[in-house]
N, C-alpha and C positions, 0 to 999 in steps of 0.2 A: 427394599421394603415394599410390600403390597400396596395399592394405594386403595383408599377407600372405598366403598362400592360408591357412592354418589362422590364424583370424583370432578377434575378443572370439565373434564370435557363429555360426561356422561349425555347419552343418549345421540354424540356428535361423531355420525362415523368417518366421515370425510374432512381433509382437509379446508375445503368452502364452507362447510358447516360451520366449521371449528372459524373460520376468521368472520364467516356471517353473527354468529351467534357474539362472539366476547366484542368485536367490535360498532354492532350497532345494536343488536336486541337487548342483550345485558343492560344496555346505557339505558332503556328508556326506563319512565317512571309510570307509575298502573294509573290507568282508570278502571276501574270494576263496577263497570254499569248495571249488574245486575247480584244481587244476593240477598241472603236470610238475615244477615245479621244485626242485632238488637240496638236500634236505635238509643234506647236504654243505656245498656252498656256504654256504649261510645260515649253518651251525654255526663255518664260518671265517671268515664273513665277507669272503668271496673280491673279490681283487682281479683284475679282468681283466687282462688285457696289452694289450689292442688292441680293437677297435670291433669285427672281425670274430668274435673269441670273444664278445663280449657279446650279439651283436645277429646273428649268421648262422649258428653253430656249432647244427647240431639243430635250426635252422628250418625244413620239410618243405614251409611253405607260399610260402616263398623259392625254396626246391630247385626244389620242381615248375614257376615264374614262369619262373625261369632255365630250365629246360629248355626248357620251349617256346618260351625265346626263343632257344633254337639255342645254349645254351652248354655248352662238352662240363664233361664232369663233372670234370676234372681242378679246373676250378675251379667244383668247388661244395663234393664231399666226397673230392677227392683232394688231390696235394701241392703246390698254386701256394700260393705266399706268402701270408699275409693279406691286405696290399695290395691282390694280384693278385683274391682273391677279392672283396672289396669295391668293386673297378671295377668286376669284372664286375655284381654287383650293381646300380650306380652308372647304369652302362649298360643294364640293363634297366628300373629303374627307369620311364622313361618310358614303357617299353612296357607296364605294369600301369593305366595310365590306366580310371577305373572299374572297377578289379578294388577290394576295400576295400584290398587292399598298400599305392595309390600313397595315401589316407588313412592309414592305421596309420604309415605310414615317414615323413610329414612331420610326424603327430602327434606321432611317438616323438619326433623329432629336437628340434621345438620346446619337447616338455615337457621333457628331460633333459637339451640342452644349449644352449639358444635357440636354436636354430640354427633361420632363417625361409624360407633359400634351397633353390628345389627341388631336387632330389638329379637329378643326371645327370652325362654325362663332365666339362661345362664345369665343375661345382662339387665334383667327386668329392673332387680333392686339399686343399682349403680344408674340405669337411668333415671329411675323414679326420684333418686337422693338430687341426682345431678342437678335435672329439669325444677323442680321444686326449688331447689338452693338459689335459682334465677326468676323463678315469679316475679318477686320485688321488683324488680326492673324491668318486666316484660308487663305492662300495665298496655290498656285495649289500644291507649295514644301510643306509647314506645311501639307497640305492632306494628299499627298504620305508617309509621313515620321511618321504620327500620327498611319496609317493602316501598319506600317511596310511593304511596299511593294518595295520588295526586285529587282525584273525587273516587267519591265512593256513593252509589244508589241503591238505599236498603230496599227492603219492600212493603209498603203500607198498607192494610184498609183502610175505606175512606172514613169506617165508624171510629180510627185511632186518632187518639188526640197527635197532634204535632208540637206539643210542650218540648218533648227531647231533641226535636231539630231546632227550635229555636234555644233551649241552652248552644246549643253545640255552634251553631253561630256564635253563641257569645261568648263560647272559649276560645280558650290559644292555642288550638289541636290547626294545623295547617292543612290538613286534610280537609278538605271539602265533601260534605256528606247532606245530600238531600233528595228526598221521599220518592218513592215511584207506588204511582195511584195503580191497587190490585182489587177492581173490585166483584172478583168473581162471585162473594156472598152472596151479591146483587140476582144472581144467576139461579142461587139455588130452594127455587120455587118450589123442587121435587120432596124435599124436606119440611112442610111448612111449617113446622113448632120451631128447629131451628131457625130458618128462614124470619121469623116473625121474631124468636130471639135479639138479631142480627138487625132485624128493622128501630127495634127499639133503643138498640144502640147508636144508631145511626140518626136514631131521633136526640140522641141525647150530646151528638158528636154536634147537631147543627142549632140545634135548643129550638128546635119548633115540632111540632105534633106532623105524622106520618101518615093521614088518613085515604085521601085519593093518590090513584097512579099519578099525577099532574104532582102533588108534594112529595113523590119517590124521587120520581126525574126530577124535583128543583131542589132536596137536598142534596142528591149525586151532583148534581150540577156546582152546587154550591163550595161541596168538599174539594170538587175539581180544581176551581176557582182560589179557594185557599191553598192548594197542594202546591199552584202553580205560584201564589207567592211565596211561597217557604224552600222554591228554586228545584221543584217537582220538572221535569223535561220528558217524560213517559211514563204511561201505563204498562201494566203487565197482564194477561189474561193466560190463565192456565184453563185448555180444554180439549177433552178427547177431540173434537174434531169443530172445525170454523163454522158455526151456524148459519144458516142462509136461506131461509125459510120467506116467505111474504108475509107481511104483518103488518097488519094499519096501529096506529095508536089507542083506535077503537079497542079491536081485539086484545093488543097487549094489557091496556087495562082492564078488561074482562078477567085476563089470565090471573094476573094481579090480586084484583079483589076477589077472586076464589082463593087462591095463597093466602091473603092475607084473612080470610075466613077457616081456615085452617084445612081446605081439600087440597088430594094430591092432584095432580097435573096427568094428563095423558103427555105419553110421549112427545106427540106434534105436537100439541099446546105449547111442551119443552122447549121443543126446536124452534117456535115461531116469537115467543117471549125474547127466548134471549137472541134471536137473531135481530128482534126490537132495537135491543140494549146495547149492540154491539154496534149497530151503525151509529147510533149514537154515539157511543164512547169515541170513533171513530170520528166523526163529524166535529165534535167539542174538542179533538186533538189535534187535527189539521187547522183550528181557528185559532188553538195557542201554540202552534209552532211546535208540539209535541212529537215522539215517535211513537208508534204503536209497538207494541212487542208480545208476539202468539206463542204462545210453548205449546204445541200440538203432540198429542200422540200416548199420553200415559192411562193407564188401566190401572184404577188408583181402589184401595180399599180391598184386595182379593182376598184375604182371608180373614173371614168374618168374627170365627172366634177370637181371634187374637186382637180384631179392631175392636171387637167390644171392649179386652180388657184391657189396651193400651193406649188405643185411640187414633185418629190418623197421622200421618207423617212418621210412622214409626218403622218402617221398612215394609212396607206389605204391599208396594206401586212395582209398578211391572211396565214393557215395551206392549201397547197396545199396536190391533193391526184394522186401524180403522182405514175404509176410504176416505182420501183426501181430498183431492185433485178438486173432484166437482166442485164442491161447498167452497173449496178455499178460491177460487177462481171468481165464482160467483159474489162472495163477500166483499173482496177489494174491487171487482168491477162495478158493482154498487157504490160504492165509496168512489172510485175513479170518474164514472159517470156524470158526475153531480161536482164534478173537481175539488172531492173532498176527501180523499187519501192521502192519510197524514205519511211520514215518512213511519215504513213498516219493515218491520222485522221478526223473522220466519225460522224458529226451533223447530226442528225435528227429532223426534223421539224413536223412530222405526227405520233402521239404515234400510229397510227397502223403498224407504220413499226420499232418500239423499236428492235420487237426480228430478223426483215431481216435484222438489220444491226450490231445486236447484232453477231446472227450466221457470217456473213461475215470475222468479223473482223478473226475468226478462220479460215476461209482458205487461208490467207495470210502470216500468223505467219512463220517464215521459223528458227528460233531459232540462228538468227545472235545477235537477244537483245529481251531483254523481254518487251512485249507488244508493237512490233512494229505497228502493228495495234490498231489505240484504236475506242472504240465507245467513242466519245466525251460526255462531259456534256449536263446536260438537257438545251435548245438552245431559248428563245426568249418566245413564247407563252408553253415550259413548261418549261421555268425556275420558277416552284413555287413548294410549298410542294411536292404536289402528284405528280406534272412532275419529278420533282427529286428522286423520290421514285422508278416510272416504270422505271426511267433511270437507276439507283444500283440494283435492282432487274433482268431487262434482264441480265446486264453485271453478276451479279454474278450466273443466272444461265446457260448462255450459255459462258462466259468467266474466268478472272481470276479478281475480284473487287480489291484485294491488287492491281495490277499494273497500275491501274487506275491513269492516268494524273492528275484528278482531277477538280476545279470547273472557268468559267472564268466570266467577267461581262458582256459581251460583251456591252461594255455603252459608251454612248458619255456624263456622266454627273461624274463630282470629287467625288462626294457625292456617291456612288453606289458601296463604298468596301466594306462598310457591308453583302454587299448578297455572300462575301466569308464566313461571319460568320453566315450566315443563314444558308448556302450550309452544313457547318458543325456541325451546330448544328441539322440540319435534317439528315446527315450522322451517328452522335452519337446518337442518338434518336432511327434510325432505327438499329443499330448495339444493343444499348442496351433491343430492344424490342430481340432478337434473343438471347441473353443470358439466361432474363426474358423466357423465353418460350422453356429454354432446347435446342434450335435448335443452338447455339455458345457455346465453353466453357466458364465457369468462369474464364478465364485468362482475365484478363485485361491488363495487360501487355504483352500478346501478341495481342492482339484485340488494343490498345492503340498503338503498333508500325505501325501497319496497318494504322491506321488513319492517326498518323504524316506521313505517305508514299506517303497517296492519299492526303493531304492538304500542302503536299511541296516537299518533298522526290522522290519522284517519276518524277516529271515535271520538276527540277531543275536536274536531270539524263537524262532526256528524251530529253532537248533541249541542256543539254552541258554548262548550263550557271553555270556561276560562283558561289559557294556558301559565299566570301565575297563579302560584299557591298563595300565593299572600293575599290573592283579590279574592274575596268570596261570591258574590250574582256570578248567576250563569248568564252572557247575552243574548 
């Protein structure tokens, strides 16, 4: 009999892969230090209705599949049925053939509800009855708890209440799940009705009026302060490229109170404001033991008409090709300087800049802990095989691969822990081809400890978090 496409040993072409992989990666349990997912949710414990909210709803990397495969949008993020949306789906499916989708979607499927049969028109309606018939028992806690996922770090503004971290402390979900401060809002001056929106939420998040740059910085400061007791351990800053501009506190407030007069910014203004804000954020991180975490590199918003009518996050972000190097160099030696670079970690979004941010991370490293600098996981359009390949390969030839943090989802959907068990299965794959080919020793057991290192060991050291589930404080 055939055996399944996601099968004991997919993606595992060697014999060392095949004993790296089932006997030490397999074992380990997730941490998922970085993702979308709804604080909300978790704190209810939410029960979905249907396959299509669990698994399509705010999928961007779906959206975009289906568009080019010619499906009008009514059914992707308008009003066709569930149903209707998940044929469609169902139907393109085949058309994602080596994209990673047509992996991720037969993974999902087999790990959450054994389902083995490829997804297309013929099996659309047998999966849809199947998957449905197990909802009940696939509730947000049974998810977390099925992938052993040991903490989990959603992603916060600082204007969001933290109500649903504290239920969620006070349930019995064994998962550990607490906030990471995202306050790019803070950033966007260039918008200032938004911007000013955003201010007054942020008035309402801290219950004091927003009037001087000096009450901008002490409510940020404040939210910081709270984030960090609700067991907050990093920030997350999404931006085309590391600001690094000169800027007194003077000038930033200058900038400020034009924003908050409702003018737009010149460019430098842009650059010298938030390059303010970011040493900042920087300096308040390294004083609470924080990491810092930069996703560089995306060109976000590119087509207009469709962000007017759908809004951002909805597939429309692309591989931007900005220069790097200077500005990012310049930012952490700022922070270095002043011996206030917190522990950082460096996304990249353009594989032609894999090895400038590879080489980087080594001129940080000051030998207070090991791999305080990391080059992060492969990030969004190369979270796939080969993206993940060039991402272990810079790091292990311009860095140290054993110290590697390891792999995150970055996902706004429950369904999407498997691609820890891709990330590793592709991590043993490519360790066991180096064996195979003389270039690792045959020790597997020392190749085997490395693995459990970068797939748990490492990032569970790296943030401080606890290693029983039963304890909740991160130390």
């Amino acid at each position: 009999m055939k055996p399944p496409f996601i099968h004991h040993d997919f993606l595992l072409g060697n014999e060392p892969a095949r004993k790296l992989y089932h006997r030490h990666a397999e074992l380990q349990p997730i941490i998922d230090y970085h993702n979308h997912l709804s604080p909300g949710q978790i704190a209810a414990n939410h029960q979905f209705g249907d396959l299509t909210e669990l698994w399509l709803s705010g999928d961007h990397y779906k959206w975009r599949a289906l568009r080019a495969n010619g499906v009008s949008e009514r059914f992707i993020t308008g009003d066709a049925s569930p149903e209707e949306k998940f044929r469609a789906w169902a139907a393109t499916v085949p058309y994602t053939l080596r994209n990673p989708l047509y992996h991720w979607t037969h993974l999902e499927l087999a790990r959450h509800f054994g389902i083995n049969e490829l997804l297309d028109v013929g099996t659309a309606d047998r999966v849809w009855r199947e998957a449905n018939t197990q909802l009940p028992s696939l509730r947000v806690h049974d998810l977390l708890e099925r992938h052993q996922v040991r903490v989990l770090c959603t992603t916060d503004d600082p204007a969001d209440s933290l109500d649903h971290h504290r239920a969620i402390r006070e349930s019995k979900l064994k998962t550990r799940v607490y906030p990471t401060f995202r306050p790019d809002k803070a950033l966007h001056i260039r918008q200032p009705s938004a911007f000013n929106a955003w201010r007054e939420r942020l008035e309402q998040a801290t219950a004091g009026p927003i009037k001087t740059f000096d009450d901008f910085l002490s409510a940020l400061k404040k939210r910081h302060d709270e984030f960090h007791a609700a067991g907050c351990r990093a920030s997350d800053h999404g931006l085309e490229t590391c600001p690094a501009s000169p800027c007194s506190h003077a000038q930033a407030g200058h900038i400020f109170n034009a924003a908050r007069a409702g003018n737009v910014c010149s460019p430098e203004e842009y650059s010298a404001y938030a390059s303010f804000l970011m040493l900042e954020f920087g300096r308040w991180n390294a004083s609470r033991g924080w990491a810092l975490q930069l996703h560089l590199g995306a060109l976000r918003n590119n087509n207009s008409r469709l962000l007017g009518s759908l809004g951002p996050d909805t597939g429309f972000d692309s591989i931007g090709d900005f220069p790097q190097a200077s500005a990012l160099a310049a930012y952490l030696n700022a922070l270095d300087d002043t011996n206030e670079l917190p522990r950082t970690i460096l996304y990249n979004l353009n594989p032609a800049d894999n090895y400038i941010f590879a080489a980087m991370t080594g001129n940080f490293q000051d030998g207070v802990m090991p791999g305080k600098v990391q080059l992060g996981g492969s990030w969004w359009f190369l979270d796939q095989k080969e993206g993940i390949e060039w991402q272990l390969n810079a790091l292990s030839n311009l860095g140290l691969l054993r110290r590697f943090v390891g792999m995150v989802t970055d996902s706004r959907c429950f369904l999407s822990f498997p691609r820890h068990e891709y990330f590793r299965r592709v991590l043993c794959n490519l360790l066991g081809q180096g064996v195979v080919a003389g270039e690792l020793p045959s020790d597997l057991p020392l190749i085997g400890k490395m693995v459990e290192e970068i797939c748990f060991t490492n990032v569970r050291d790296y943030f401080g978090f606890e290693p029983s589930p039963e304890i909740a404080p991160c130390l």
